[in-house]
C-alpha positions as CSV (number, residue, x, y, z in Angstrom):
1,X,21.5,-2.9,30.8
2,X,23.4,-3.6,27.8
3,X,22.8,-7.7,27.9
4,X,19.4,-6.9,27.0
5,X,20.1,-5.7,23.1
6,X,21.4,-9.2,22.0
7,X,18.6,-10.9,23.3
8,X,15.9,-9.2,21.0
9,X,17.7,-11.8,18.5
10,X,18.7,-14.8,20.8
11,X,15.5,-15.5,22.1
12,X,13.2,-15.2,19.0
13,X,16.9,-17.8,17.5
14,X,16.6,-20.1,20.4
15,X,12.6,-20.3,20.8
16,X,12.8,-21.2,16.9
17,X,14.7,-24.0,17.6
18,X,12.8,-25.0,20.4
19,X,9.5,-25.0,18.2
20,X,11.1,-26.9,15.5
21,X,12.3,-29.5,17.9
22,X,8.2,-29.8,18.9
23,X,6.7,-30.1,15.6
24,X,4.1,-32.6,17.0
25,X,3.1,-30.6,20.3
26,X,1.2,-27.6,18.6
27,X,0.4,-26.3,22.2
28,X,3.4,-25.9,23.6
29,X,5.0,-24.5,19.9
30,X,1.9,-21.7,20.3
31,X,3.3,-21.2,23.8
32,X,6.6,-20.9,23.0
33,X,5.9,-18.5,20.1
34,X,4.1,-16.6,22.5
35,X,6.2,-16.4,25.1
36,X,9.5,-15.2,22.9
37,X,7.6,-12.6,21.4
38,X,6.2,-11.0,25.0
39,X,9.4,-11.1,26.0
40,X,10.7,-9.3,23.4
41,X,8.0,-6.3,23.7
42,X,9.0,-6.2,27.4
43,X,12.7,-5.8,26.1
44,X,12.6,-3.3,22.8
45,X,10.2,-1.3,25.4
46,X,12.4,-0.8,28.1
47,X,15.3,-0.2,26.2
48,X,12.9,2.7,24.1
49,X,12.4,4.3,27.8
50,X,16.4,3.8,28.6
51,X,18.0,5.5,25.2
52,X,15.6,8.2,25.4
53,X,17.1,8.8,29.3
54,X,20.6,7.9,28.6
55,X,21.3,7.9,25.2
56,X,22.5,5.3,22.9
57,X,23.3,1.6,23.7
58,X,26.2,0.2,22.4
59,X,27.3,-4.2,22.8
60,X,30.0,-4.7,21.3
61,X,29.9,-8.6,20.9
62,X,32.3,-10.7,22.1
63,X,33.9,-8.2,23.7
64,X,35.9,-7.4,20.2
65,X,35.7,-3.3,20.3
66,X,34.6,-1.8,17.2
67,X,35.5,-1.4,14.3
68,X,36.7,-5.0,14.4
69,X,33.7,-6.8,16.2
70,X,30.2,-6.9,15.4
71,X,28.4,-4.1,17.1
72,X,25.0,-3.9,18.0
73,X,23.3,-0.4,18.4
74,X,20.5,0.8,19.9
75,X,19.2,4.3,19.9
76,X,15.7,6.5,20.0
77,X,15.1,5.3,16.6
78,X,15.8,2.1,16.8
79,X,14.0,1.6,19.9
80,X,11.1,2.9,18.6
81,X,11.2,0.9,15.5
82,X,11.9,-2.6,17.8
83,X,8.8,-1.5,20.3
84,X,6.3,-1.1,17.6
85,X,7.4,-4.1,15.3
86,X,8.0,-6.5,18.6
87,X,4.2,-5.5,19.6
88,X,2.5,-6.3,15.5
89,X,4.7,-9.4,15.8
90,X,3.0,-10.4,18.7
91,X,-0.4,-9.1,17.8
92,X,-0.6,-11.0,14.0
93,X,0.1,-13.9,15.7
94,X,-2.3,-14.0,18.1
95,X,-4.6,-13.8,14.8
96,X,-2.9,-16.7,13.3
97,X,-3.4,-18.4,16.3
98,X,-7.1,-17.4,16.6
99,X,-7.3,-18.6,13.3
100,X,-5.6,-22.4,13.7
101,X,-7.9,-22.7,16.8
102,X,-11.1,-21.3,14.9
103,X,-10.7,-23.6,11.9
104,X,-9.9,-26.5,14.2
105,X,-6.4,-27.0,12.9
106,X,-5.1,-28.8,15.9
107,X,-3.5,-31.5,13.7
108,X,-2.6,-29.8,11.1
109,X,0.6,-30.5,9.2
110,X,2.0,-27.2,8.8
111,X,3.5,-26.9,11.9
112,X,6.9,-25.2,10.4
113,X,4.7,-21.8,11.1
114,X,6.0,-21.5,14.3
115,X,9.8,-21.5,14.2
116,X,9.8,-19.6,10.5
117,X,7.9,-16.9,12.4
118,X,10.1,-16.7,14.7
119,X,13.3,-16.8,12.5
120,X,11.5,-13.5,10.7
121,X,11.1,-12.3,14.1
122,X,14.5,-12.5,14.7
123,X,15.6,-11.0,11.3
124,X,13.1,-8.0,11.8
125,X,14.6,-7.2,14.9
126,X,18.4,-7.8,14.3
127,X,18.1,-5.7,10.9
128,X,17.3,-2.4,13.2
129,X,20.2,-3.1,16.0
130,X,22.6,-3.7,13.3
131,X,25.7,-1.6,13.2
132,X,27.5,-3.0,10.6
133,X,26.5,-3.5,7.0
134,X,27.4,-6.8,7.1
135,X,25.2,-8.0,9.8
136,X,22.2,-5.4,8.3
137,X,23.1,-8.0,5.0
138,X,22.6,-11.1,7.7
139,X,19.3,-9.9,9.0
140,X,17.6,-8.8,5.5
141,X,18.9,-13.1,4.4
142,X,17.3,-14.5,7.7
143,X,14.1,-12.3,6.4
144,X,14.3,-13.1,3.0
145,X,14.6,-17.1,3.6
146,X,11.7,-17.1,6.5
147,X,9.5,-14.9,4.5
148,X,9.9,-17.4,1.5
149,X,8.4,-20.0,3.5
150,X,5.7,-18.0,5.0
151,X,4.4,-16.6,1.6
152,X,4.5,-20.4,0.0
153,X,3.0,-22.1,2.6
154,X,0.2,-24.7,1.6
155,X,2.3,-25.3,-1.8
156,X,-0.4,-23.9,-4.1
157,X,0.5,-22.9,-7.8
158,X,-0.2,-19.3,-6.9
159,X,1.3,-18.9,-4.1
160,X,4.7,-20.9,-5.4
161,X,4.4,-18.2,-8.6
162,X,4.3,-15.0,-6.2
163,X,7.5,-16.4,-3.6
164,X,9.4,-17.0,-6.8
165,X,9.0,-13.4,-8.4
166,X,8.9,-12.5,-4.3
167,X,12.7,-14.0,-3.9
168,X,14.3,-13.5,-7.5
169,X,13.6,-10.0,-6.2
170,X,15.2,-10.1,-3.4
171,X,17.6,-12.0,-4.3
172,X,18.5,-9.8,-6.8
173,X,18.7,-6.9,-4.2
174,X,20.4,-8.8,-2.0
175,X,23.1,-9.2,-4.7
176,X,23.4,-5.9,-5.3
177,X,23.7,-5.2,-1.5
178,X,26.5,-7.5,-1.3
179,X,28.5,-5.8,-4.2
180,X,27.9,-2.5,-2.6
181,X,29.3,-3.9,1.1
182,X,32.3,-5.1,-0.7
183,X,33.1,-2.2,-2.4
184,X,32.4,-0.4,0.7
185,X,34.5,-2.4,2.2
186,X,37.0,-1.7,-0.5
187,X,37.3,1.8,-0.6
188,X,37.2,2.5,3.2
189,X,38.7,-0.7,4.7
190,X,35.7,-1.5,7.3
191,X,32.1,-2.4,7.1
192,X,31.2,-0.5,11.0
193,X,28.8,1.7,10.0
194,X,30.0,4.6,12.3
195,X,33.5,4.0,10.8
196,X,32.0,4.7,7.1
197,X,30.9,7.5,8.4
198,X,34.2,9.1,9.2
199,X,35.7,7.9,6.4
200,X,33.3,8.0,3.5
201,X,33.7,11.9,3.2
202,X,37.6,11.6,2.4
203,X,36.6,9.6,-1.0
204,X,36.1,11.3,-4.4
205,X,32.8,12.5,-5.6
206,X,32.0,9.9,-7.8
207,X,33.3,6.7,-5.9
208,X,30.5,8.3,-2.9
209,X,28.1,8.5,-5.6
210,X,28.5,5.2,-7.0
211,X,28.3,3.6,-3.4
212,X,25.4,5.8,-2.5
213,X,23.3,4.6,-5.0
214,X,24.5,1.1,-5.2
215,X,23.4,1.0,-1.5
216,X,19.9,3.6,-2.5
217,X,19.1,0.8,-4.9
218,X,19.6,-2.1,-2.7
219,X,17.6,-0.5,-0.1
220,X,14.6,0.5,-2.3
221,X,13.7,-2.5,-3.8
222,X,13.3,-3.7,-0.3
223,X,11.4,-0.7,0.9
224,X,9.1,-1.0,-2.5
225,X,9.8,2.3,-4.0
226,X,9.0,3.2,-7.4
227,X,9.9,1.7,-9.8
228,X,11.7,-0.7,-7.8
229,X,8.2,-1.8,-6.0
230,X,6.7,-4.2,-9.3
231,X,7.1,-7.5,-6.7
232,X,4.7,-6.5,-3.8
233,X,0.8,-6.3,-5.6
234,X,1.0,-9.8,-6.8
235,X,3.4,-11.4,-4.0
236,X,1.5,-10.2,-0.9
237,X,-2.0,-10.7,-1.7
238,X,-1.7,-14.4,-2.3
239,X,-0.4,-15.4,1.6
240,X,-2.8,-16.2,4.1
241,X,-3.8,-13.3,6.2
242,X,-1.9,-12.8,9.1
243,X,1.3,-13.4,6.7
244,X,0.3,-10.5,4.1
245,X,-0.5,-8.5,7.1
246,X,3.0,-8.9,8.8
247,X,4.9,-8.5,5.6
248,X,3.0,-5.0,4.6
249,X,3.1,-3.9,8.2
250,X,7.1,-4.8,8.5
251,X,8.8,-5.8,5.7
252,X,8.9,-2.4,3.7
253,X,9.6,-0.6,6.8
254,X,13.0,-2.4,7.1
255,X,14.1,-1.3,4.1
256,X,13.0,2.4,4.9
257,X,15.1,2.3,8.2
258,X,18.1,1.2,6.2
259,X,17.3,4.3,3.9
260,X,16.9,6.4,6.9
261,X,20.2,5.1,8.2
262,X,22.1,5.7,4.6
263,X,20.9,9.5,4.7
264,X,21.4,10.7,8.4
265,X,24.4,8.6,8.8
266,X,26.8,7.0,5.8
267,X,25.8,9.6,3.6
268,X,24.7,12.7,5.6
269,X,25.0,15.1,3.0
270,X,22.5,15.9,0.5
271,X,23.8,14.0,-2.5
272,X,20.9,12.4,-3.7
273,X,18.0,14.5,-1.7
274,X,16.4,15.9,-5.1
275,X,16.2,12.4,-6.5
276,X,14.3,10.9,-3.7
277,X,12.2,13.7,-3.9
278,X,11.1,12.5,-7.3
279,X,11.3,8.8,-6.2
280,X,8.5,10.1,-3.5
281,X,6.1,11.6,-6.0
282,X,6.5,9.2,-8.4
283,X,6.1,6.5,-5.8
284,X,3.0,8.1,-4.6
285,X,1.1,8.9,-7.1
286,X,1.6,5.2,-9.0
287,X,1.0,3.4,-6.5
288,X,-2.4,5.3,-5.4
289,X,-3.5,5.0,-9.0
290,X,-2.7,1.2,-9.4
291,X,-4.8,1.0,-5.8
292,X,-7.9,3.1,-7.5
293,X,-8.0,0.8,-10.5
294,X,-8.2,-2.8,-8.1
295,X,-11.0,-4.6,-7.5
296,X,-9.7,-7.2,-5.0
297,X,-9.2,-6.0,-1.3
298,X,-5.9,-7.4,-1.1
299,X,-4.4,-6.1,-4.0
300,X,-5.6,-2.4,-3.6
301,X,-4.1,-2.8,0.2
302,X,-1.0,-3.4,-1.2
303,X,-0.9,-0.7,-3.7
304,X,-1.9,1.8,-1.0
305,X,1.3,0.2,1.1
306,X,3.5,0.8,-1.8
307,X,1.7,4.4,-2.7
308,X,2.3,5.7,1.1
309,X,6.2,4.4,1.7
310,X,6.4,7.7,-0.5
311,X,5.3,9.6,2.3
312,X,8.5,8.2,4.2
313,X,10.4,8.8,1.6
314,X,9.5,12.3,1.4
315,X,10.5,13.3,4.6
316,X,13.6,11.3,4.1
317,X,14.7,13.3,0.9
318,X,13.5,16.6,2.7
319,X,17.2,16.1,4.8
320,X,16.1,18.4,7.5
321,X,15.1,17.7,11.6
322,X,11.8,18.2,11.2
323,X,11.3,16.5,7.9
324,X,12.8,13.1,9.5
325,X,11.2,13.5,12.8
326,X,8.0,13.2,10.3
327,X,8.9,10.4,8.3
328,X,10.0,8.3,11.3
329,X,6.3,9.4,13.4
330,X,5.0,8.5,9.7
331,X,6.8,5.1,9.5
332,X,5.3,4.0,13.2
333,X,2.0,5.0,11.9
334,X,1.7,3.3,8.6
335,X,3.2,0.0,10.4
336,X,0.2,-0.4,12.9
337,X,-2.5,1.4,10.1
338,X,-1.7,-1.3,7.0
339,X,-1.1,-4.0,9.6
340,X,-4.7,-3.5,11.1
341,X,-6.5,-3.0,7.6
342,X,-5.0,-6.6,6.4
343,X,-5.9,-8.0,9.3
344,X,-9.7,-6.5,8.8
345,X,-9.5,-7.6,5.0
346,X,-9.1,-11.5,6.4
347,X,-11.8,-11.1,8.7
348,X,-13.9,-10.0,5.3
349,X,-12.6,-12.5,3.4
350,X,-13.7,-15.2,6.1
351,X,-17.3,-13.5,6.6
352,X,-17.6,-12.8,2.4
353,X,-16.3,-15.5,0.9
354,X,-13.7,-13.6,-1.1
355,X,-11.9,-10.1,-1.4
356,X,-13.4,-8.9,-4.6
357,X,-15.6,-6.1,-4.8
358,X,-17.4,-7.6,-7.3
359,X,-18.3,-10.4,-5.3
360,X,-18.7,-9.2,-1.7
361,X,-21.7,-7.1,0.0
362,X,-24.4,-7.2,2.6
363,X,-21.5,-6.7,4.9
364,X,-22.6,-3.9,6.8
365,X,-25.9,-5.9,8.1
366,X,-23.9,-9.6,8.4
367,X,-21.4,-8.2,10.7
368,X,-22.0,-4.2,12.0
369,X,-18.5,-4.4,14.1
370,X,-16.3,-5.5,11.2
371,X,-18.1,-2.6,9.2
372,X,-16.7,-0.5,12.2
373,X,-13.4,-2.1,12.1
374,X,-13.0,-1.5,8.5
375,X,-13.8,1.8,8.5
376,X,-11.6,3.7,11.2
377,X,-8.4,2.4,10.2
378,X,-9.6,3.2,6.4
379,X,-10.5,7.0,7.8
380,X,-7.1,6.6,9.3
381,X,-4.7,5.7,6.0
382,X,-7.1,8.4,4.1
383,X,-5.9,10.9,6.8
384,X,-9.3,12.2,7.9
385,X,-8.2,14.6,11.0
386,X,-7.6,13.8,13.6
387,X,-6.3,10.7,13.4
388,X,-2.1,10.2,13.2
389,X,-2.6,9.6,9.4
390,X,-3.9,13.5,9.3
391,X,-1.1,14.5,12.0
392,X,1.9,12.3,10.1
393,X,1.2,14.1,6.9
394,X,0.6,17.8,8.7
395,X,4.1,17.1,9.9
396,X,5.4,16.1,6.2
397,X,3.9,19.1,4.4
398,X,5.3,21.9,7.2
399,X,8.7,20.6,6.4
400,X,8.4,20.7,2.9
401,X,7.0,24.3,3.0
402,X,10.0,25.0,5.5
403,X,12.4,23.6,2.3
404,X,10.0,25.7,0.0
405,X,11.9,24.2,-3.3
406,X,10.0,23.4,-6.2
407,X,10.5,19.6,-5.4
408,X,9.2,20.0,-2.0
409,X,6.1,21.5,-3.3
410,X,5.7,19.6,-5.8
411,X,5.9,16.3,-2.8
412,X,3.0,18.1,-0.9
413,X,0.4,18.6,-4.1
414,X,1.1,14.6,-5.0
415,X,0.8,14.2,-1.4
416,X,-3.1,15.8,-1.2
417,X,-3.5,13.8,-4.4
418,X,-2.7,10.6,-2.9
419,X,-4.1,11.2,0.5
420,X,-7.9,12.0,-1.7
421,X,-7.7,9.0,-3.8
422,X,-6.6,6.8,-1.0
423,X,-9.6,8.2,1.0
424,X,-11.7,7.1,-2.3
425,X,-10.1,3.8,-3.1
426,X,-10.7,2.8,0.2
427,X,-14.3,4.0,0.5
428,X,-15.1,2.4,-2.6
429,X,-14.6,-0.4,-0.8
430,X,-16.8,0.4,1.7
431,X,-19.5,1.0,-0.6
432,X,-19.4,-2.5,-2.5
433,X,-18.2,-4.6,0.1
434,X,-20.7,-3.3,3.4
435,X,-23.0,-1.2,2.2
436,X,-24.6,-2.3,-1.4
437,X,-26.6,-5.9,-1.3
438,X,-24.8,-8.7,-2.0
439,X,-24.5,-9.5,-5.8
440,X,-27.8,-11.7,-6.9
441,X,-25.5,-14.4,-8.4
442,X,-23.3,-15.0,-5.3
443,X,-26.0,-14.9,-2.5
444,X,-27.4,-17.7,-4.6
445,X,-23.8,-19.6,-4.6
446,X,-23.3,-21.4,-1.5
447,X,-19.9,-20.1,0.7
448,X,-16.7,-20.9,-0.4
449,X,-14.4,-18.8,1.6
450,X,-11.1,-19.7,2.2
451,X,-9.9,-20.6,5.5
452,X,-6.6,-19.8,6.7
453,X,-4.1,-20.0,7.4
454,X,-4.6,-24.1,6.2
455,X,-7.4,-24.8,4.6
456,X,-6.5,-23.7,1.4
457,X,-4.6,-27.3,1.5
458,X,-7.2,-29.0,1.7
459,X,-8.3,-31.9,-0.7
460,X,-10.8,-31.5,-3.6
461,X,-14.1,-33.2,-2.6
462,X,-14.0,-36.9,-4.0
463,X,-17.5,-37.8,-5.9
464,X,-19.7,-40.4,-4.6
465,X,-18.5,-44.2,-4.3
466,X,-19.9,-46.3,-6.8
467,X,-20.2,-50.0,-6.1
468,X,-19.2,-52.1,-8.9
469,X,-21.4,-55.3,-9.2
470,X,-19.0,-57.3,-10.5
471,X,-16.7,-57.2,-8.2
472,X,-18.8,-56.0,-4.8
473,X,-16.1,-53.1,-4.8
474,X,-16.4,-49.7,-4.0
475,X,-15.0,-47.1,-6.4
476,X,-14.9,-43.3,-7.9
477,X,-16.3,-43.2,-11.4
478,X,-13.7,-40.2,-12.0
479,X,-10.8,-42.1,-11.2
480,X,-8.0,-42.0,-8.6
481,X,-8.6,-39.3,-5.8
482,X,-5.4,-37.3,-4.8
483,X,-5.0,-36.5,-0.8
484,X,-3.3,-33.7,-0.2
485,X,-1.4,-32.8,3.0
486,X,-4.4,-31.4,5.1
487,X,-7.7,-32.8,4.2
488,X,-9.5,-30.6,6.6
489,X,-12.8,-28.5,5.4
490,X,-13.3,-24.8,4.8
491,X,-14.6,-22.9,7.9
492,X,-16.7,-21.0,5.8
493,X,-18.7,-24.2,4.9
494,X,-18.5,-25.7,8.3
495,X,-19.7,-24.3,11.9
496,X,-16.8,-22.3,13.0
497,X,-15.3,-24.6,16.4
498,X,-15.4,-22.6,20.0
499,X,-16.2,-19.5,18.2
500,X,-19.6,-17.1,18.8
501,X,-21.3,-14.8,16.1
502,X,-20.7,-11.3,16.5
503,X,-23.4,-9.2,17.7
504,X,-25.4,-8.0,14.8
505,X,-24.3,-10.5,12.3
506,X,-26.8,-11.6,9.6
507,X,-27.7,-15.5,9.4
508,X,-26.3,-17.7,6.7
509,X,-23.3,-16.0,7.0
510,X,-19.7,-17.5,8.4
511,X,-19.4,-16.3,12.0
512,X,-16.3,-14.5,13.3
513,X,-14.7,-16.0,16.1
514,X,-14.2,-13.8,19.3
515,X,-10.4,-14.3,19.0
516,X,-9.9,-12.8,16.0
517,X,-12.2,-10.0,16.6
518,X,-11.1,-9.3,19.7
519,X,-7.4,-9.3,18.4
520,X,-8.5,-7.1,15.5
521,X,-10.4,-4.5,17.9
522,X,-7.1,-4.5,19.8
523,X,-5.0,-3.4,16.6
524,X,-7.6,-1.0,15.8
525,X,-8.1,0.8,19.2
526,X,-3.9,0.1,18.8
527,X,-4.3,2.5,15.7
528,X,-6.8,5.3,17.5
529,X,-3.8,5.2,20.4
530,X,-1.5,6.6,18.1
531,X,-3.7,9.5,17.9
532,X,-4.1,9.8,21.5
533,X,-0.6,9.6,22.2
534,X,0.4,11.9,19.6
535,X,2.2,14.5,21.2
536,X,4.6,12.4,23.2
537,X,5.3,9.8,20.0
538,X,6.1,13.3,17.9
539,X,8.5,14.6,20.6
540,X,10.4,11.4,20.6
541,X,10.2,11.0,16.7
542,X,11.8,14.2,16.7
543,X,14.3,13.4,19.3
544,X,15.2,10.8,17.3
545,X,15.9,12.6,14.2
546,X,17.9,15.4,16.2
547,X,20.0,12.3,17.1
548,X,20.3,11.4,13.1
549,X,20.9,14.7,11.8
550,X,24.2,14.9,14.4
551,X,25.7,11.8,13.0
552,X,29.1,12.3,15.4
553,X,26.8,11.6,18.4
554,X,26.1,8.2,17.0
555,X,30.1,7.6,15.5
556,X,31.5,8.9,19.3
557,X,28.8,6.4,20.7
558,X,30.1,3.3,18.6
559,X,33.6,4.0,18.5
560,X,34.0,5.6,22.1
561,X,34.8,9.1,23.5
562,X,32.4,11.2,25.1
563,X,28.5,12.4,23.6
């Protein structure tokens, strides 16, 4: 079954170009989208069920053997990772395209959605089959350059401003990526990520330290540790919906698997354990401190994405079985958990108006089921037993009292820090945004939500014409009007097309189509699985990590000889 790895990249690669070669048949791009991305749940899936039965899967493409090919590798933990990511990928954009159908966006320009979506996709998916650094730096371009477009799209000024800080970033660790590769590549003649392995503990201390945290610091700007994480509050928050949910759901969690990779496998011995120890606290505590102080929905969603990546990264600098196992049952919990909660935060935006506390309320009695909707995932993040947020952390804290250091300890206090004032940033929300009245002045102010993920291109409303009497002509009194790309009107000031109001919801309000909720509802019942399934998703997490911490299994696997 090994000719199924390389198509969890060629499909998403092909159907891109298939949907770019459509750009005026909308359908059939939806359809293709679609399609790839069912296929490739059906793929990462049944490779998940056939590494855990018969271990790794290696292709070694184009039949060049390692180390001098380009090999792909598949094992528990990155079939895991694929499964999970393959099914968000499929879920947010079935929200987008609830969304394009809601706001009546049939003929709307931006019809480049479709293929960039699918080039991230592709990039998501290649980065954890990658077993070479060099095609790990190919995957993290292909996300860089497709999540550029997807975070600028509609051209405003904001949105340009975040995607530039959003890419000098990267670009920046992408550079410092590349150096590390080549002087990888340099000081162990290969780039095969099992063959590092072998040779990387032959080098002297300091040329392993230098490469270790040239790699660390390549890694963490894309994972959004601190301090490395300054990018993600103002670059997320400003892309449409299901684009900020994808990214916080995703993107981060790419650069954790990386890290994941560079500590169980490059690097398996505990060089730099104590410092992402303190990356960990630091990371959590900042970042759930920068999410107490928000006032916009958005922006405190992404705080509380950057604050819990130092959960993963605490069970990452732990260095032990049960400390990974944790991190990785962590990481497949916080993907489906912030996924689901940006996805509710559009569906607030589109009933409220807006994301800012300040200006939202009443929500609780215009719409009852996104009040339900917001709140279980919310409970969830918080870690109120006995959801998987409760059961990730329970798993994190055992291991650091197993390690009993003073760093470990200190990890688990900022850890019931965070987990308290996550619990309160996130009810606060609850309190001004669904259960206080809306404010006076803005239930007086007619609706001027924005709808995505288009209508934020729309034009500015032209003032009335003016006949002139010399000339009989008709005219604007301001002046010329400018036409932008999609003149189309909000769906917050309009009747929402082929949608119904959910039960409950309060009149004079927006009404929430039945796609979105019902996609939503699906990513939240997706999150109360986790839960549910909790014993068997912990015994493969910490399968997977038994694989990690024996990093010859995966160098025998890659490079031949018997497991």
């Amino acid at each position: 079954m090994t000719w199924l790895v390389p198509l969890l990249v060629l499909v998403p690669l092909l159907g891109a170009a298939a949907a770019l070669g459509l750009v005026r048949h909308q359908k059939t791009q939806r359809a293709i989208t679609v399609g790839v991305l069912v296929v490739a749940v059906v793929v990462a899936a049944t490779l998940m069920v056939l590494v855990d039965r018969h271990g790794t899967i290696v292709v070694q493409v184009g039949g060049w053997q390692a180390p001098y090919g380009i090999s792909l590798v598949v094992d528990r933990l990155s079939a895991l990772l694929l499964t999970v990511s393959a099914s968000v990928l499929l879920l947010v954009l079935l929200f987008s395209i609830g969304q394009g159908l809601a706001d009546d966006d049939a003929d709307a320009p931006v019809t480049i959605f479709y293929p960039t979506y699918l080039v991230l996709a592709a990039g998501v998916l290649d980065s954890f089959i990658a077993g070479d650094l060099f095609n790990l730096y190919v995957a993290f371009e292909m996300l860089l350059v497709a999540s550029y477009v997807l975070i600028t799209v509609g051209g405003s000024e904001q949105r340009v401003r975040a995607g530039t800080t959003y890419i000098v970033t990267s670009l920046i660790a992408s550079a410092i990526f590349l150096a590390a590769i080549g002087l990888v590549y340099g000081a162990t003649g290969t780039v095969n990520i099992a063959q590092i392995s072998e040779r990387v503990a032959e080098l002297p201390e300091h040329v392993q330290l230098l490469l270790h945290t040239m790699l660390l610091i390549g890694f963490g700007i894309k994972a959004a540790v601190f301090p490395l994480a300054f990018w993600l509050p103002d670059s997320y928050p400003t892309a449409p919906a299901p684009v900020t949910a994808v990214f916080a759901g995703l993107l981060t969690k790419v650069g954790i698997y990386a890290i994941i990779r560079l500590e169980t496998i490059i690097f398996p011995r505990p060089q730099l354990n104590t410092v992402l120890l303190v990356v960990a606290i630091l990371t959590m505590v900042v970042g759930v401190l920068g999410a107490v102080s928000q006032t916009d929905v958005k922006r405190l969603l992404s705080f509380t994405l950057i604050s819990h990546i130092g959960f993963m990264v605490m069970g990452i600098g732990l260095g032990s079985v049960v400390g990974t196992a944790a991190a990785v049952f962590y990481t497949v919990h916080h993907i489906v958990v912030q996924t689901t909660l940006f996805l509710v935060s559009g569906l607030m935006e589109r009933v409220g108006g807006t994301t800012s506390t300040r200006s939202l309320g009443g929500l609780l009695k215009a719409a009852p089921l996104l009040a339900a909707l917001y709140l279980v995932p919310a409970f969830n993040l918080g870690g109120i037993p006995p959801f998987s947020g409760f059961i990730g952390k329970l798993g994190l804290f055992r291991a650091a009292a197993e390690d009993g250091s003073p760093f470990a300890y200190a990890t688990i206090a900022a850890g019931v820090v965070t987990s308290l004032l996550t619990l309160y940033a996130l009810m606060r929300v609850w309190d001004a945004a669904f259960w206080r009245p809306k404010p006076a002045a803005e239930a007086a102010a007619p609706h001027a939500a924005t709808a995505e993920p288009h209508a934020h291109l729309r034009a500015p409303e032209p003032a009335p014409l003016t006949v002139s009497e010399e000339t009989g002509e008709a005219y604007h009194p301001g002046g010329s009007v400018t036409v932008t790309d999609a003149p189309h009107v909000s769906s917050a000031s309009r009747p929402a097309t082929g949608s119904t109001a959910t039960a409950g919801e309060a009149p004079g309000h927006p009404r929430l189509p039945r796609m979105l909720v019902g996609v939503t509802t699906v990513a939240v019942l997706g999150s109360v699985a986790l839960t549910v399934v909790a014993g068997p998703l912990y015994g493969y997490a910490t399968r997977a990590a038994e694989s990690l911490e024996s990093p010859d299994r995966y160098v025998q696997a890659v490079l031949g000889g018997d497991r």
